[in-house]
GUROSE-257709 format. One record per residue (C-alpha): x, y, z. Coordinates in steps of 0.05 Angstrom, whole numbers, padded with zeros to 5 digits, always signed. Example, Ala and Ser with C-alpha at 12.3 -4.5 7.8 and 13.67 -1.06 7.14 Angstrom:
+00246-00090+00156/+00273-00021+00143/
This chain:
+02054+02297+02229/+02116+02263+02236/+02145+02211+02197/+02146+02149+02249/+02193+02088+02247/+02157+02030+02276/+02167+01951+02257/+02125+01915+02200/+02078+01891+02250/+02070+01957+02284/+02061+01999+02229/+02007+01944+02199/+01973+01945+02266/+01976+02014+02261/+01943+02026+02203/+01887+01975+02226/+01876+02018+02288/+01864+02083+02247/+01805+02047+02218/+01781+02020+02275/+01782+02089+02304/+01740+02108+02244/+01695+02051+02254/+01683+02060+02321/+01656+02128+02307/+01714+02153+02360/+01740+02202+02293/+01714+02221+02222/+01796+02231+02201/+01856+02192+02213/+01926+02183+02182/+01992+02161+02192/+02062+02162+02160/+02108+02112+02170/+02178+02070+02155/+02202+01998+02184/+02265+01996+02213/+02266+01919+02201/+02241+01889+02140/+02185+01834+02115/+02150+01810+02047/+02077+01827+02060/+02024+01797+02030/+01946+01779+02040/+01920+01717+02086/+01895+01687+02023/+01966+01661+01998/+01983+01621+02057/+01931+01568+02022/+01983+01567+01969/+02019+01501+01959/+02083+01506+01977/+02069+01563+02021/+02111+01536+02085/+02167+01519+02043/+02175+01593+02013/+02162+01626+02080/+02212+01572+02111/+02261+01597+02052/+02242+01679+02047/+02268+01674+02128/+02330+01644+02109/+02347+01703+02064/+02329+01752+02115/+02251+01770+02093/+02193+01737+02140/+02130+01729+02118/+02070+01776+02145/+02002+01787+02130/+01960+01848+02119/+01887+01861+02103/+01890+01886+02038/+01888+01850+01966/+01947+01846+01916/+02013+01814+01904/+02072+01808+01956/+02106+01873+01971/+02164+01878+02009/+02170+01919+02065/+02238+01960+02093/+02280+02013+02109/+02278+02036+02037/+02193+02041+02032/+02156+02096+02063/+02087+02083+02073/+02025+02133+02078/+01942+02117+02102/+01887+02160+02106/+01825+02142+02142/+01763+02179+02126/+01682+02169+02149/+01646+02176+02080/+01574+02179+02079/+01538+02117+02050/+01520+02123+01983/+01554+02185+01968/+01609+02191+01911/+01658+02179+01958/+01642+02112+01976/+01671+02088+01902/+01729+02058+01898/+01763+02107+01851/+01745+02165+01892/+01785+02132+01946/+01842+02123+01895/+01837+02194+01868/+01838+02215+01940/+01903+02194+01951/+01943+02193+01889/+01920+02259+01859/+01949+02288+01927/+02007+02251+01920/+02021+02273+01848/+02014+02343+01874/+02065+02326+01924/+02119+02301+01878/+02095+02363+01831/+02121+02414+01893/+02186+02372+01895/+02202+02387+01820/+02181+02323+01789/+02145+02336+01729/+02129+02267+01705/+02083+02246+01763/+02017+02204+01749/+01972+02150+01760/+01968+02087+01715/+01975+02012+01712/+02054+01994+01703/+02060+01924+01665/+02112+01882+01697/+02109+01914+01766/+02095+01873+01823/+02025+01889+01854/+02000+01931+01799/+01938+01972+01785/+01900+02024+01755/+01920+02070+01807/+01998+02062+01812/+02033+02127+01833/+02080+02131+01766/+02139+02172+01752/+02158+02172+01673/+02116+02109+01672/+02150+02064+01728/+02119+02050+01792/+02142+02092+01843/+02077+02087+01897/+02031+02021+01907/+01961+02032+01925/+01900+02000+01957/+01834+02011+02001/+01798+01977+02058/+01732+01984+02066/+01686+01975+02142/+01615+01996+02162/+01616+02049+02216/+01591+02016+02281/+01521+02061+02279/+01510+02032+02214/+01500+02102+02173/+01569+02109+02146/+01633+02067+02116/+01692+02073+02127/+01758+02072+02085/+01831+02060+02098/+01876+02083+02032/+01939+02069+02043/+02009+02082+01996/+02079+02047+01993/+02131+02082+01959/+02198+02065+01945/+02247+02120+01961/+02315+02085+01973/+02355+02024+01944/+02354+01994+01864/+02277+01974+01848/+02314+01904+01829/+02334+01892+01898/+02254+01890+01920/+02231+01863+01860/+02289+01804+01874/+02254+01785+01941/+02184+01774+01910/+02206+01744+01848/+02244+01693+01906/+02175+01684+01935/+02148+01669+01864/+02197+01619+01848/+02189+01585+01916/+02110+01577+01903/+02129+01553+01835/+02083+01606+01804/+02114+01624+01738/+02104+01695+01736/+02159+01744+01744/+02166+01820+01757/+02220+01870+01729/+02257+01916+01766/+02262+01962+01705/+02191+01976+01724/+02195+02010+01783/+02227+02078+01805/+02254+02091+01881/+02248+02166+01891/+02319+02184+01914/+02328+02157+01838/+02307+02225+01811/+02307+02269+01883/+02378+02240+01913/+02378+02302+01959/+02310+02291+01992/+02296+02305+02066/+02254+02256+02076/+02238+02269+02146/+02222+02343+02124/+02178+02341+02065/+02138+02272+02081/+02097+02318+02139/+02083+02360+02074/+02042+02301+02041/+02002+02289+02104/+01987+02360+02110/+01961+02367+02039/+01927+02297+02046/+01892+02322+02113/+01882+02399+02097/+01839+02376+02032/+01801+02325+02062/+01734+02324+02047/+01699+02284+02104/+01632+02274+02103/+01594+02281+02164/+01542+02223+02154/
């Protein structure tokens, strides 16, 4: 349980062969923990229909930040060095409590909360975060500022009596939330979209653990992720 340091495009194909693995009926468990050594804005295939789409990729490039797509929903998040990012892949049985969406989210950020609990953080919860850039109900916050992004992909298992879900984390553990927040409000402005995100909502986690082993106590989140994992043998 290791935490691996893969490109954008490996890590997202990564992440896309754990639930393919699940889908296949090859596992009933998978997960992963990883951090790009290079660096991308990611966001879903939907806002390439955008107008002005090839200008802002042409100009995100320039400044160092391609363009890549990924399967889930959201806003543009950017992708680095300074994000660590976390999926589970579980077989749930169909029709069973786990097959809603907030048991998915619950899966993952409750865990996560417990994590940041064992570190000494005592402000640790989930919640929406208003000016944060891909927010949600399920937001891993500290003191009320996004520190973890969240979302869920949802297959059929291939013999039809099962789903299967990929829920996935980003957290930011290194550099000023306004330097990631800077690179999709660049992407905003190049689409011409008017909306804007603040830096003063977000939280990187070397902000209130500066001392953190990060290779050390990341294998401690998979391990409580996979050692409470209730799969459900459909």
């Amino acid at each position: 349980m290791t935490l691996q340091r893969p490109t954008v495009q490996e890590g997202l194909v990564a992440e896309e062969a754990l639930l393919d693995m699940i889908c296949q009926g090859e596992a009933s468990l998978g997960w992963l923990a990883w951090s790009p050594r290079d660096r991308a804005l990611v966001m879903p295939h939907r806002h390439a229909r955008l107008a002005g789409f090839s200008e802002a990729r042409q100009r995100l490039a320039e400044q160092g930040w391609p363009i890549q797509f990924r399967g889930t929903g959201g806003t543009p998040v950017p992708q680095g060095p300074a994000v660590v990012n976390v999926a589970l892949a579980l077989r749930c049985r169909l029709g069973g409590p786990e097959t809603h969406l907030e048991w998915g989210y619950h899966r993952l950020g409750d865990v996560w909360c417990d994590w940041l609990g064992a570190l000494g953080v005592g402000e640790a919860d989930l919640g929406p975060v208003p000016g944060a850039y891909c927010d949600g109900r399920f937001n891993v916050r500290i003191g009320r500022r996004k520190l973890v992004g969240t979302a869920q992909r949802w297959r059929r298992v291939r013999d039809g009596r099962a789903m299967a879900v990929l829920v996935h984390g980003a957290m930011q553990v290194d550099d000023g939330p306004e330097a990631l927040v800077g690179v999709v409000n660049a992407f905003q402005a190049a689409i011409d979209d008017p909306q804007r995100f603040r830096g003063e909502s977000h939280i990187a986690l070397r902000d209130v653990l500066p001392e953190l082993d990060l290779d050390a106590r990341v294998p401690e989140l998979l391990a409580r992720l996979v050692t409470t994992a209730d799969v459900v043998q459909a």
